[in-house]
Residue, then its C-alpha position, 0 to 999 in steps of 0.5 A: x912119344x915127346x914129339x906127340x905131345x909136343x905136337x898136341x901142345x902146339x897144334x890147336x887143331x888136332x888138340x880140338x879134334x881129340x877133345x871133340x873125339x873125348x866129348x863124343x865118347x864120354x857122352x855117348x858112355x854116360x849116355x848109355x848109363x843113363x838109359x840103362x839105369x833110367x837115371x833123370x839126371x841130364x833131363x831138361x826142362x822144367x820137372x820134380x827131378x831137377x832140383x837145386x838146393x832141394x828146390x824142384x825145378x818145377x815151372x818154366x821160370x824157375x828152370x829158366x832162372x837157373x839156366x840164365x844164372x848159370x850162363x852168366x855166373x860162367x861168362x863171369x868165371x871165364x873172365x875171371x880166370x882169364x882177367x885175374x888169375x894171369x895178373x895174380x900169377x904173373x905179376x903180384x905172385x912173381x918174386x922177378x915183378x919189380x912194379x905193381x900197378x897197385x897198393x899192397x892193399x888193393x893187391x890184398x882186396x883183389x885176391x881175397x875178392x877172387x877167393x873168396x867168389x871162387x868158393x861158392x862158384x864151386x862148393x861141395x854140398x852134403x844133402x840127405x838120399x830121399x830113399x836112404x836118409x843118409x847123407x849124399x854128396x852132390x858136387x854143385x857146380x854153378x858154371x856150366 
C-alpha cells in the first residue's frame, strides 16, 4: 500500500488523472444536487441570484467586474504563494539558514504584507437568510 502513494507521489500523470477522475465525480455530484433542489448557485451570467456582499450581480459590467477581479486576485495569490511562502519557509523560518538577503525588518515587512493580504483573499462572512433572517455563513473566497 506505501508503494501506491509512493507512486502517486511521483508519478505526475496518474496524480493528474485521479484529480480529473475526482473533478469528474465531484462535479457531476453537485451537479445532481443542484438540479434536484433548483439551487441557483453555479448560475453564470449576470441575474438577481448572483450576489457579492449583498450586491446582485445584475448587468453584464458588474458580472464581468467580478470575474476579471477573481482572474487576477487568483493569478496574484498563485504567485504569492509559489514566490513568498517558499522564501519564507525555507529561508527566513529555517533555524540551518545562516544568511538572509534582507533586514530583519524588511523580512518583518514581507510577512506581515503576505498576512495581512492572505486575510481578505479568503474571509468567512456572516450575512442574514432572506426567508429566515437569521444569520448564514457564506465562505467568500475571492480566488477561483
Amino acid at each position: 500500500m506505501c508503494s501506491f502513494w509512493l507512486l502517486l507521489f511521483d508519478d505526475k500523470r496518474l496524480l493528474s488523472a485521479l484529480l480529473a477522475i475526482w473533478t469528474v465525480i465531484s462535479s457531476v455530484i453537485f451537479v445532481m444536487i443542484m438540479l434536484n433542489d433548483g439551487s441557483k448557485f453555479l448560475t453564470c451570467g449576470p441575474n438577481k441570484n448572483n450576489m457579492l456582499f449583498g450586491v446582485a450581480l445584475d448587468s453584464w459590467g458588474k458580472w464581468w467586474a467580478v470575474a476579471l477581479y477573481t482572474f487576477f486576485s487568483t493569478c496574484i495569490a498563485a504567485f504569492s504563494g509559489d514566490a513568498i511562502w517558499p522564501f519564507l519557509t525555507n529561508v527566513v523560518m529555517d533555524p540551518k539558514t545562516k544568511y538572509i538577503p534582507y533586514t530583519k525588518m524588511t523580512c518583518l515587512t514581507i510577512i506581515q504584507v503576505q498576512t495581512i493580504y492572505g486575510i481578505p483573499v479568503s474571509c468567512v462572512c456572516k450575512r442574514p437568510d432572506a426567508e429566515t433572517n437569521k444569520l448564514k455563513r457564506s465562505f467568500v473566497y475571492l480566488r477561483l
